[in-house]
C-alpha positions in Angstrom: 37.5 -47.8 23.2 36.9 -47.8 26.8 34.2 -49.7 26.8 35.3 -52.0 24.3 39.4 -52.8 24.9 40.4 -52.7 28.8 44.3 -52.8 27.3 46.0 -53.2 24.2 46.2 -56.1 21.4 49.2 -58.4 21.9 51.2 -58.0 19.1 52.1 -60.9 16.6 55.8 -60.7 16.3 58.3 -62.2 14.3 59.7 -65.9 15.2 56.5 -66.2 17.4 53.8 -69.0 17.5 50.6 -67.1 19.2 47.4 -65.6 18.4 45.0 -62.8 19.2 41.3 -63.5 19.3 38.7 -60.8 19.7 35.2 -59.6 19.0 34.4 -58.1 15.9 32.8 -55.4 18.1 36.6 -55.0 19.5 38.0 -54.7 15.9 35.3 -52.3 14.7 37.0 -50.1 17.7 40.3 -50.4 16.6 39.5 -49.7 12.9 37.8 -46.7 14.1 40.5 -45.2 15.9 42.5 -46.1 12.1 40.1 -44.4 9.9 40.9 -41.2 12.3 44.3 -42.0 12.1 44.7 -42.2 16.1 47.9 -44.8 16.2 50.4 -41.7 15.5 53.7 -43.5 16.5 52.8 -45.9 13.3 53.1 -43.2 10.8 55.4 -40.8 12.0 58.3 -40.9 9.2 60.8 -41.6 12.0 59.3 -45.0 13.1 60.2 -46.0 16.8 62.5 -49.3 16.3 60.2 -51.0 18.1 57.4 -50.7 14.8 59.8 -50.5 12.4 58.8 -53.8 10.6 55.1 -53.7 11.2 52.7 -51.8 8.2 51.2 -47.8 9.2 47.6 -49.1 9.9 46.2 -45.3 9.6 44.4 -44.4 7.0 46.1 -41.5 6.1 47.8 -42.4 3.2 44.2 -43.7 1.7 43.4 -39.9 1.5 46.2 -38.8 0.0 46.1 -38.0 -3.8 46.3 -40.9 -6.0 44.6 -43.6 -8.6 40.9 -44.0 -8.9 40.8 -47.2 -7.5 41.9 -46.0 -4.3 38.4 -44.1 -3.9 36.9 -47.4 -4.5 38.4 -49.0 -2.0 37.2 -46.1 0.7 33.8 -46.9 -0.4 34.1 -50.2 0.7 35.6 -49.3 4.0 32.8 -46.8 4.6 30.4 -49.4 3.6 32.0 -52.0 6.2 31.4 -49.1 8.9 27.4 -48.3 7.5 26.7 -52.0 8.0 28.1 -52.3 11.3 26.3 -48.9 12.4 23.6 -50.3 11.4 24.2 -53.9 13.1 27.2 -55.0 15.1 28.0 -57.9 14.5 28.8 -60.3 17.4 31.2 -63.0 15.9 35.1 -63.5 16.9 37.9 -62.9 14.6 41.3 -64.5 15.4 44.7 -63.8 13.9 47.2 -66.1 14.2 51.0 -66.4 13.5 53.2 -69.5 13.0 56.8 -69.7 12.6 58.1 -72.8 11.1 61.9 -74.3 12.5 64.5 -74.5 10.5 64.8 -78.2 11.1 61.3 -78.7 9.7 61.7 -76.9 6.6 62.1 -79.9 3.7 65.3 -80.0 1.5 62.9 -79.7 -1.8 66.3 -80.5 -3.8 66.6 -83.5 -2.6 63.1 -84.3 -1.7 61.2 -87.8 -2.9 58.5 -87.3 -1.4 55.2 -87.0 -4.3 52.9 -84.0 -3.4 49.2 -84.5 -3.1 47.0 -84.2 -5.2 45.5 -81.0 -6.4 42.5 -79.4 -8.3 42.4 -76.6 -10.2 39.2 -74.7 -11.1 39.0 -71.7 -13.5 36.1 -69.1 -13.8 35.8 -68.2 -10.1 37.5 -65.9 -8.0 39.0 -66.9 -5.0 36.8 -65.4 -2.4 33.7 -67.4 -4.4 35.6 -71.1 -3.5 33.2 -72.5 -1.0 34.9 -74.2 2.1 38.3 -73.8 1.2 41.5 -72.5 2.7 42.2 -69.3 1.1 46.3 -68.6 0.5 48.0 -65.3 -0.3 51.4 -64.9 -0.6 52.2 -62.1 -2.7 53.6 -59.6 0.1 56.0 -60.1 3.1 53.9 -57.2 5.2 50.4 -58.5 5.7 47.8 -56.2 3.6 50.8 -55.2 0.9 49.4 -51.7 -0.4 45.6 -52.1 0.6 45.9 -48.4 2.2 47.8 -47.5 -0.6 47.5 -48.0 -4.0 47.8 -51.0 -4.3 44.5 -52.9 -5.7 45.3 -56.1 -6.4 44.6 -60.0 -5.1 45.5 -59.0 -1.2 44.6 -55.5 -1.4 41.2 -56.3 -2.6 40.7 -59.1 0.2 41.4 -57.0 2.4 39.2 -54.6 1.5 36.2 -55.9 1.2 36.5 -58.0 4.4 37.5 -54.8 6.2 38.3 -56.5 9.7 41.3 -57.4 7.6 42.9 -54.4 8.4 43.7 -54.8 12.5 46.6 -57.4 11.1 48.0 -54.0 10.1 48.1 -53.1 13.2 49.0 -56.5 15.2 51.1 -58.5 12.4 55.0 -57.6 11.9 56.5 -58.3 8.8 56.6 -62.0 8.1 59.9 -64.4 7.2 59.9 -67.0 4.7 59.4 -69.6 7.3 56.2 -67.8 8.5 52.4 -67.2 7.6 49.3 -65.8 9.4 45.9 -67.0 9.4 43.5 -64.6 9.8 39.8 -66.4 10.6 36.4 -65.2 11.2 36.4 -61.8 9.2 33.5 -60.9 7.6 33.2 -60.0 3.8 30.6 -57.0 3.6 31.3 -55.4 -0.3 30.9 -56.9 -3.6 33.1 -55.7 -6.1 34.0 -55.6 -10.2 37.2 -55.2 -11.9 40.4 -55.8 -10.9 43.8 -53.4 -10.4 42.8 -50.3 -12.4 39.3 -51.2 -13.3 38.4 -51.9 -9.7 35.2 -50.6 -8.1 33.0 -51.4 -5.1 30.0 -52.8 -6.6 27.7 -52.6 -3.5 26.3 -54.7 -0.7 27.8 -58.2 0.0 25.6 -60.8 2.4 28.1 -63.3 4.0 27.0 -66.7 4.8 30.0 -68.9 5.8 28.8 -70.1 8.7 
């Protein structure tokens, strides 16, 4: 870490408009130190007030006992960690939080404004959309039950683009007047299934530019 992070990651609270850029060789640190669960104040039952509303990003409750699927999704964490092993990478990841004002937020009751227009396309999963903005929205703590067992939409994003998982760390909970963009994380693992059926299906060769 040392060599790597001279002090800590700001952290993205709530009500803020900021965000935290840094070098995937910097997040590969960080999710080290979470695969050996080295962050103890974030999953001690008796959570200083101060992380109260941000999710335990230590692995420990990936080992516990639980589904099949949650296996799968170790494999693809471990894979993340063989490729990098093998080649760090040397892009930049940012994460970044915006909180909306309350006197921006439309009155959609009363609202006569048209929406634009919009596409829908069926057959593809969402991570196979080419040069698209891809939304989530299904969970109010960024990740939802990726370390758990959870292994759905999220949970499978943000497992096989691993560098997900420092959001854990940096991201408190978000209010319906907030999102977080996460940009420049890697996908490394292919996958089949979905929910219970899910399994890492091997290597996965990313090229957004």
């Amino acid at each position: 870490m040392k060599y790597t992070m001279f002090q800590p990651p700001p952290l993205l609270r709530i009500g803020t408009n900021r965000s935290v850029t840094m070098s995937q060789r910097q997040a590969a640190s960080l999710l080290a130190c979470a695969f050996f669960c080295l962050f103890p104040c974030r999953s001690n039952d008796e959570q200083n007030d101060d992380y109260a509303n941000f999710q335990n990003p230590n692995f420990n409750s990936l080992y516990e006992n639980g589904p099949p699927q949650k296996i799968e999704k170790l494999k693809c964490i471990l894979h993340y960690f063989r490729r990098i092993t093998d080649e760090m990478p040397n892009g930049l990841i940012s994460f970044g939080r915006f909180s909306l004002p309350d006197n921006f937020i439309p009155n959609w009751s009363t609202s006569m404004k048209g929406l634009c227009d919009i596409h829908l396309t069926t057959g593809k999963k969402i991570e196979d959309v080419e040069c698209a903005l891809q939304v989530d929205f299904a969970n109010k703590y960024i990740g939802g039950g990726v370390l758990g067992a959870g292994c759905v939409q999220e949970e499978i994003r943000f497992t096989i683009c691993s560098e997900m998982l420092v959001s854990l760390l940096i991201c408190e909970k978000m209010e319906s007047n907030e999102c977080i963009f996460l940009i420049g994380c890697e996908r490394y693992s292919s996958y089949k299934g979905y929910a219970n059926s899910f399994q890492f299906d091997g290597n996965y060769q990313d090229k957004t530019p």
